[in-house]
ChimeraX commands (.cxc) that place a marker at each C-alpha (Angstrom):
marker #1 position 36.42,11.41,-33.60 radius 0.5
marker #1 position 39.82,11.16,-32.16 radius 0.5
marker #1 position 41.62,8.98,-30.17 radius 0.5
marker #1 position 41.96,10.43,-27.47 radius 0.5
marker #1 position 37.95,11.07,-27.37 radius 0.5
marker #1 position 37.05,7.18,-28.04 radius 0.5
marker #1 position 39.39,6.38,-25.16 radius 0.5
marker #1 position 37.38,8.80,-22.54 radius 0.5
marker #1 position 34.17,7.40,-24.11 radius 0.5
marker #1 position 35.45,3.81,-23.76 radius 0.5
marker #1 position 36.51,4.39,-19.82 radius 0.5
marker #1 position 32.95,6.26,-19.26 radius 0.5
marker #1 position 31.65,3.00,-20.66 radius 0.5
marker #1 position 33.45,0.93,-18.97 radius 0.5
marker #1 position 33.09,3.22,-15.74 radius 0.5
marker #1 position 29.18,2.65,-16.39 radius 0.5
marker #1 position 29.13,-0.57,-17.23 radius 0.5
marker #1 position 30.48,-1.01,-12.87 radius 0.5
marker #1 position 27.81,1.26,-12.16 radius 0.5
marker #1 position 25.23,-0.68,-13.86 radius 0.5
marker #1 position 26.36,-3.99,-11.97 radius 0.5
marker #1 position 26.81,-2.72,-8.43 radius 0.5
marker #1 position 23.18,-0.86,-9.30 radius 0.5
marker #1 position 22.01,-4.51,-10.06 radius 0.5
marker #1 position 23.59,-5.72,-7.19 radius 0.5
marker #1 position 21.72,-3.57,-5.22 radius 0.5
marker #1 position 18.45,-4.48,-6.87 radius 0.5
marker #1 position 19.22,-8.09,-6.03 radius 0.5
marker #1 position 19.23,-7.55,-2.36 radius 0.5
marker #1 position 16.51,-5.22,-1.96 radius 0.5
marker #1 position 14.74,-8.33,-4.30 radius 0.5
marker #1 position 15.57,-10.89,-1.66 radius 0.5
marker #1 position 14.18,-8.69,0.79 radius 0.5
marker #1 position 11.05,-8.65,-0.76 radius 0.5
marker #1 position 8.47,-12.25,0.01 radius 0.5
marker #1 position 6.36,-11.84,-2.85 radius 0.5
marker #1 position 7.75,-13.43,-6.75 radius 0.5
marker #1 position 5.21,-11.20,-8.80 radius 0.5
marker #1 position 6.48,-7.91,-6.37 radius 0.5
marker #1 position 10.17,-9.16,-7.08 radius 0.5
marker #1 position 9.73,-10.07,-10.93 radius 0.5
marker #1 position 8.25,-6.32,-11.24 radius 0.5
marker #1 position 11.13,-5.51,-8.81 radius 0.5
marker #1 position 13.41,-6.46,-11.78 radius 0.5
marker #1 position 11.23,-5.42,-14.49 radius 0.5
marker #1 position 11.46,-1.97,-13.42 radius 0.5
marker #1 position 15.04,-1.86,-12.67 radius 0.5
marker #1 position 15.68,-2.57,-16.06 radius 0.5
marker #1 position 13.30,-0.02,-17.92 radius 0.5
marker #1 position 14.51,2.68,-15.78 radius 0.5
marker #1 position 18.20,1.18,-16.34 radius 0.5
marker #1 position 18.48,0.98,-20.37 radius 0.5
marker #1 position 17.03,4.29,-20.85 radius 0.5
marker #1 position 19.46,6.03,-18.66 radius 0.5
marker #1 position 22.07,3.63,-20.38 radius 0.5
marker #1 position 21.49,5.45,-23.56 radius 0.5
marker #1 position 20.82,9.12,-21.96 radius 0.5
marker #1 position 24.21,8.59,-20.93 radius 0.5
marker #1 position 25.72,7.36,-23.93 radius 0.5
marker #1 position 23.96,10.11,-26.01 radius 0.5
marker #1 position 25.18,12.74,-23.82 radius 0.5
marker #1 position 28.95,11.25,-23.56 radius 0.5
marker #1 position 29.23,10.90,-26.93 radius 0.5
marker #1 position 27.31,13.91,-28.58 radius 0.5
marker #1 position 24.57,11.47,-29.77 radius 0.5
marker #1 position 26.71,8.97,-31.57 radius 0.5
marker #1 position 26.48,5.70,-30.77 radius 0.5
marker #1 position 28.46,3.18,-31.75 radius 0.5
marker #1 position 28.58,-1.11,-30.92 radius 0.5
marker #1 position 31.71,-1.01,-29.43 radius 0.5
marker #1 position 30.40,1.13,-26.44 radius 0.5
marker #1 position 27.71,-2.00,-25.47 radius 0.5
marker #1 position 30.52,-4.37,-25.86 radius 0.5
marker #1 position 32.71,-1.80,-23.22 radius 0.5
marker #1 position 29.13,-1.45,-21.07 radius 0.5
marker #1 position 29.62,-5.47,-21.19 radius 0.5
marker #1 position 32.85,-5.43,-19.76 radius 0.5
marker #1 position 32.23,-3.31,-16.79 radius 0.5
marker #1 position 29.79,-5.40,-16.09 radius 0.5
marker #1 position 31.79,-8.14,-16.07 radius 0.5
marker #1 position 35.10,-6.40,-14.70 radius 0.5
marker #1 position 33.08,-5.62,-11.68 radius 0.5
marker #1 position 31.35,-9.11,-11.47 radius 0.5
marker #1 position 34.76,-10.84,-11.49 radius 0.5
marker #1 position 37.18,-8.49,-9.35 radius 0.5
marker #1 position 35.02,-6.07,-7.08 radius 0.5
marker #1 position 32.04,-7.81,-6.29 radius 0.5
marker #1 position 32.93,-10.37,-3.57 radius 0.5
marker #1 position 34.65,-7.16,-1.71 radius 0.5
marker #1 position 31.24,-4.79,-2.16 radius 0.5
marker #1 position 28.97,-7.60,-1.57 radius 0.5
marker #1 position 29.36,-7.91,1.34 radius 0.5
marker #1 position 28.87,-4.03,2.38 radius 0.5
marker #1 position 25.97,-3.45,-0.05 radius 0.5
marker #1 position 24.35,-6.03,2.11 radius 0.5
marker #1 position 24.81,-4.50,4.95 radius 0.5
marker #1 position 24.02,-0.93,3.57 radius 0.5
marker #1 position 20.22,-3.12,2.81 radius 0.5
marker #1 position 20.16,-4.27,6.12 radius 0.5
marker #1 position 20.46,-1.26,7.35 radius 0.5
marker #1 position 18.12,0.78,4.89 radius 0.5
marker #1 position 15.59,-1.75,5.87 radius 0.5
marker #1 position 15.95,-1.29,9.56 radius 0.5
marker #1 position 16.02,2.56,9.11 radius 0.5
marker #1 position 12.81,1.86,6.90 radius 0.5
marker #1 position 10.78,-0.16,9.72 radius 0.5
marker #1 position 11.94,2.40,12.57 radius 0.5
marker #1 position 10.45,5.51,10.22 radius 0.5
marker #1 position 7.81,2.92,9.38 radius 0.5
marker #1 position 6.66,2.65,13.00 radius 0.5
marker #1 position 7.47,6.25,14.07 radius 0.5
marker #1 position 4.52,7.33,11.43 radius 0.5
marker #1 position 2.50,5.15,12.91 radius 0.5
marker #1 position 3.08,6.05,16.59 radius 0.5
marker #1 position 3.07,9.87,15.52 radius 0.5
marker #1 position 0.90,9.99,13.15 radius 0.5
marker #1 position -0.91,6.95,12.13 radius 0.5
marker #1 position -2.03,6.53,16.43 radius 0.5
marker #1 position -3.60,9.78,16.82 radius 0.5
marker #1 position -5.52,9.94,13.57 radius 0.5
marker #1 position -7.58,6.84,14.45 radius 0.5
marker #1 position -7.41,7.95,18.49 radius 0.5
marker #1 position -9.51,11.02,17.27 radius 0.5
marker #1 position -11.41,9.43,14.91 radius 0.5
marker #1 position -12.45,6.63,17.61 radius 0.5
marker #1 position -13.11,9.72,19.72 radius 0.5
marker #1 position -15.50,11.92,17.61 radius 0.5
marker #1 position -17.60,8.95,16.83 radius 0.5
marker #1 position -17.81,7.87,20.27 radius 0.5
marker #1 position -19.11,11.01,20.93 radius 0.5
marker #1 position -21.25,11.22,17.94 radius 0.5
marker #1 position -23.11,7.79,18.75 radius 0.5
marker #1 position -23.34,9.35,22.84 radius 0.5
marker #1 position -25.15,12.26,21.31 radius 0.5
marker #1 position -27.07,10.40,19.09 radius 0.5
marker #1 position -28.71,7.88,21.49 radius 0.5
marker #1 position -29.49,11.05,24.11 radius 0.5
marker #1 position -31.51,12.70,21.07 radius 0.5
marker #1 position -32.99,9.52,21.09 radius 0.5
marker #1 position -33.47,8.66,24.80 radius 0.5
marker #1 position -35.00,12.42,24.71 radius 0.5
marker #1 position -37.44,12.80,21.56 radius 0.5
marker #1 position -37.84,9.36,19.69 radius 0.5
marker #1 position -38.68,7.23,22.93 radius 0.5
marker #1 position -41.75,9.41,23.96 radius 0.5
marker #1 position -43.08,9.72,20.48 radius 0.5
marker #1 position -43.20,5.91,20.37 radius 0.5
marker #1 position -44.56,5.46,23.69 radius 0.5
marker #1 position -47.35,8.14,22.70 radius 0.5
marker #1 position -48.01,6.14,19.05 radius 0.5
marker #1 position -47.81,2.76,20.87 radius 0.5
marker #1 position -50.94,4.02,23.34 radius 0.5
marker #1 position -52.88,5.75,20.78 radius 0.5
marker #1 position -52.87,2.70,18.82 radius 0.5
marker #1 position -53.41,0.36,21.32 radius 0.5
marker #1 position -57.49,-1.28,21.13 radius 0.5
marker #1 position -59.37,-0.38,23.75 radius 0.5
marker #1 position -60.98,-4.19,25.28 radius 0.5
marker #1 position -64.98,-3.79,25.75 radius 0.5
marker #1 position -65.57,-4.90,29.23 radius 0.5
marker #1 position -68.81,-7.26,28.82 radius 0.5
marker #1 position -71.42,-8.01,31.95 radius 0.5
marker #1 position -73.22,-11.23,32.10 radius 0.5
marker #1 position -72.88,-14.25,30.88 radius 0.5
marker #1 position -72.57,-14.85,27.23 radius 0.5
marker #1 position -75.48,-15.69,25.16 radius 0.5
marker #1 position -75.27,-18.10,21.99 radius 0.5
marker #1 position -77.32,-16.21,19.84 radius 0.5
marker #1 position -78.00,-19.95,17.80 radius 0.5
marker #1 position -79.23,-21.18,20.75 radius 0.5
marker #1 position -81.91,-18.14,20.79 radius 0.5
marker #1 position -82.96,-18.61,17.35 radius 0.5
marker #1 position -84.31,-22.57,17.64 radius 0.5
marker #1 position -85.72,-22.04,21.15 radius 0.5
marker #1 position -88.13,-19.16,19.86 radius 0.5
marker #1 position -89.05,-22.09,16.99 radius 0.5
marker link #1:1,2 radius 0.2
marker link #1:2,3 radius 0.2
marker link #1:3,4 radius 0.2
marker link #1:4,5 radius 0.2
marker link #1:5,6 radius 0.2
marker link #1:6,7 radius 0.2
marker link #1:7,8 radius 0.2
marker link #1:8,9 radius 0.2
marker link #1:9,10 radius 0.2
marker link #1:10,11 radius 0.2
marker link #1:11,12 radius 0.2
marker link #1:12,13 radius 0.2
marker link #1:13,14 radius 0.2
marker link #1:14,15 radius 0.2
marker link #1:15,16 radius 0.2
marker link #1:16,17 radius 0.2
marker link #1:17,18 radius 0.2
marker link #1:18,19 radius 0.2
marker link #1:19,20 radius 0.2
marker link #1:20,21 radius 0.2
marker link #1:21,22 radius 0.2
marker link #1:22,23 radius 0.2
marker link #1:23,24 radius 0.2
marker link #1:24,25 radius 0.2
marker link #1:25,26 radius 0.2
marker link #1:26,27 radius 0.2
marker link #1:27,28 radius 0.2
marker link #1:28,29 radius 0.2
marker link #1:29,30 radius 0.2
marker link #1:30,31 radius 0.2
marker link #1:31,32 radius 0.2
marker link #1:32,33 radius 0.2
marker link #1:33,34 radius 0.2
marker link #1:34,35 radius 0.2
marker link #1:35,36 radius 0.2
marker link #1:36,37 radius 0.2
marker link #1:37,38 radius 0.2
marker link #1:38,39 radius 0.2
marker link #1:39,40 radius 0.2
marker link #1:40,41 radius 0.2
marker link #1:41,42 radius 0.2
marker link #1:42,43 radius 0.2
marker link #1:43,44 radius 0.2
marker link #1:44,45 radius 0.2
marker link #1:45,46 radius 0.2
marker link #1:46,47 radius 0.2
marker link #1:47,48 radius 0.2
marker link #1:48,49 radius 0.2
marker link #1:49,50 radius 0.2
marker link #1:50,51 radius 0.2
marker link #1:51,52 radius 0.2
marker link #1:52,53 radius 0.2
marker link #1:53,54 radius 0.2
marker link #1:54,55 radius 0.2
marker link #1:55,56 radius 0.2
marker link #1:56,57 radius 0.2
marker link #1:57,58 radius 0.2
marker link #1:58,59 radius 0.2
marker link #1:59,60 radius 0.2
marker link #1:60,61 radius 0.2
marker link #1:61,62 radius 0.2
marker link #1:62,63 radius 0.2
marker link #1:63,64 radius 0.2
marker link #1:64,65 radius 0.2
marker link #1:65,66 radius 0.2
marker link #1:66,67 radius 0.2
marker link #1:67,68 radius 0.2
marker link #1:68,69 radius 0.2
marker link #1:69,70 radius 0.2
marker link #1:70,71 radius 0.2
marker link #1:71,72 radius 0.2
marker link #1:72,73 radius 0.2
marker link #1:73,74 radius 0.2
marker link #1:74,75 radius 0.2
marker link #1:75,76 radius 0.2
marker link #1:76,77 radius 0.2
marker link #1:77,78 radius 0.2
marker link #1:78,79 radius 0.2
marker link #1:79,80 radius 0.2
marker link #1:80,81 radius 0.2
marker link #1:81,82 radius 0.2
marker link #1:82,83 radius 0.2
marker link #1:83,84 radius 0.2
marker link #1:84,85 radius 0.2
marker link #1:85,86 radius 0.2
marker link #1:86,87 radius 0.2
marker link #1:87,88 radius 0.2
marker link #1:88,89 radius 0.2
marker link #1:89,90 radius 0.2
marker link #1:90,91 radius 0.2
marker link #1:91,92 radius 0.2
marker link #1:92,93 radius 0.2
marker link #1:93,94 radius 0.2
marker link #1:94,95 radius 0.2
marker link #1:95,96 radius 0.2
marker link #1:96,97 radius 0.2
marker link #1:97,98 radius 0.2
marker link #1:98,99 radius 0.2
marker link #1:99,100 radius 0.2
marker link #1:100,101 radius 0.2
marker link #1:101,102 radius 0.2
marker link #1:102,103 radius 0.2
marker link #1:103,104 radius 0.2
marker link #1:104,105 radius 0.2
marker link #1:105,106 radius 0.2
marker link #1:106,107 radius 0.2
marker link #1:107,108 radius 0.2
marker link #1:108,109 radius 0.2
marker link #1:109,110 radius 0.2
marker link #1:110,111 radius 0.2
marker link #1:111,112 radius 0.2
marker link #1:112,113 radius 0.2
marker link #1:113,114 radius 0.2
marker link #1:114,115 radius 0.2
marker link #1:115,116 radius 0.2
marker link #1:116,117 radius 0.2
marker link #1:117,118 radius 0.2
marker link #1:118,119 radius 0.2
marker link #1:119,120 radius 0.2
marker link #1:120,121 radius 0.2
marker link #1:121,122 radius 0.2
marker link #1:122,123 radius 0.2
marker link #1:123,124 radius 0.2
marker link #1:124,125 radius 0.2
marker link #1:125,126 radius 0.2
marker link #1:126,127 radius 0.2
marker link #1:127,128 radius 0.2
marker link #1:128,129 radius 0.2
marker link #1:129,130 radius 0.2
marker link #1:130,131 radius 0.2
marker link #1:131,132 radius 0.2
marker link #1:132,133 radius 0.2
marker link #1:133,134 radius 0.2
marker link #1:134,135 radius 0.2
marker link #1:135,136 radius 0.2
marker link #1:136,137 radius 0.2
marker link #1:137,138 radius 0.2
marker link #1:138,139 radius 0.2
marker link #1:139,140 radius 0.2
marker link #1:140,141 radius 0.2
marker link #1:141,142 radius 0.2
marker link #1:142,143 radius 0.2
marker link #1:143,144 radius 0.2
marker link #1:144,145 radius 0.2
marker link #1:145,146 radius 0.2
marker link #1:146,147 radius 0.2
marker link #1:147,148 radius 0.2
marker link #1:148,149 radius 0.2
marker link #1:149,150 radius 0.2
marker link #1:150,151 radius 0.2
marker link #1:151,152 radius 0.2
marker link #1:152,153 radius 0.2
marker link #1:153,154 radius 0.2
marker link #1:154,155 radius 0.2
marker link #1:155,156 radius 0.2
marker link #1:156,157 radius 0.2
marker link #1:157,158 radius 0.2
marker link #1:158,159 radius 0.2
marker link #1:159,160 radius 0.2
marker link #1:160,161 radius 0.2
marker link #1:161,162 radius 0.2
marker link #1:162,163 radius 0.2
marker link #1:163,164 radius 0.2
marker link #1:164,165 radius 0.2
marker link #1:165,166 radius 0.2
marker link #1:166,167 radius 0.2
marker link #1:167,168 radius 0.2
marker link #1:168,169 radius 0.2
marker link #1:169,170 radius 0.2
marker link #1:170,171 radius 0.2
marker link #1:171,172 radius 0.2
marker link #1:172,173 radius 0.2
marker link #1:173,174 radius 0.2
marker link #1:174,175 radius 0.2
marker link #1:175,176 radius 0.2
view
């Protein structure tokens, strides 16, 4: 490998290595966002295994697959290059670039809801409205006459008795 090469493949590392702290950067914020501590630990946790293997896609593809220790230590020291010198300047607008992601976010957030969200249930609300209407005319129309019909066919008929009541006991011991 020539000098000339490991010199490009040190600046792409180094190059990267800036990359992979203003991505962090932006992970941070979009982490603060976020109320939950599981929701931000996996916040993290995925940033990082979607980070390291496009670290080494990177590498491999920089370098024609070979990979040497020196290009983590350069990776290191974009890292830190950026950290030191160009954070406190991009901070500041990466944090408003969030803000403003997240207010873009909310606004399409509630526009599905008004447009899309809203009429959904407003039909479904409608149709069973209608549904339950048409149910309880089916049964103001066949099940209430059916039941009055059962309830008078099943109804005892009282035996109307004439006189006075007899104790038939009473009978029994007189005739003795």
């Amino acid at each position: 490998m020539s000098l000339n090469t490991q010199f490009a493949l040190m600046i792409h590392a180094i190059l990267y290595g800036i990359f992979i702290g203003i991505t962090f950067d932006c992970v941070t914020i979009v982490k603060n966002q976020l109320f939950n501590k599981i929701v931000q630990i996996a916040w993290i946790i995925l940033y990082w295994t979607i980070q390291i293997p496009l670290t080494f896609i990177y590498i491999y593809n920089v370098n024609e697959g070979i990979f040497h220790l020196y290009i983590l230590l350069f990776l290191a020291l974009g890292v830190i290059l950026y950290y030191k010198f160009m954070r406190q300047n991009l901070h500041h607008d990466l944090e408003m670039l969030g803000e403003s992601l997240f207010i873009v976010a909310k606004f399409i957030k509630k526009l599905v809801i008004i447009l899309v969200i809203s009429p959904i249930m407003f039909i479904y609300k409608l149709v069973s409205d209608i549904i339950i209407v048409f149910l309880r005319i089916l049964k103001l129309i066949f099940y209430t006459p059916f039941a009055k019909l059962g309830i008078w066919f099943t109804k005892k008929k009282k035996v109307r008795r004439r006189g006075k009541k007899t104790n038939t006991n009473n009978e029994t011991e007189s005739k003795n």
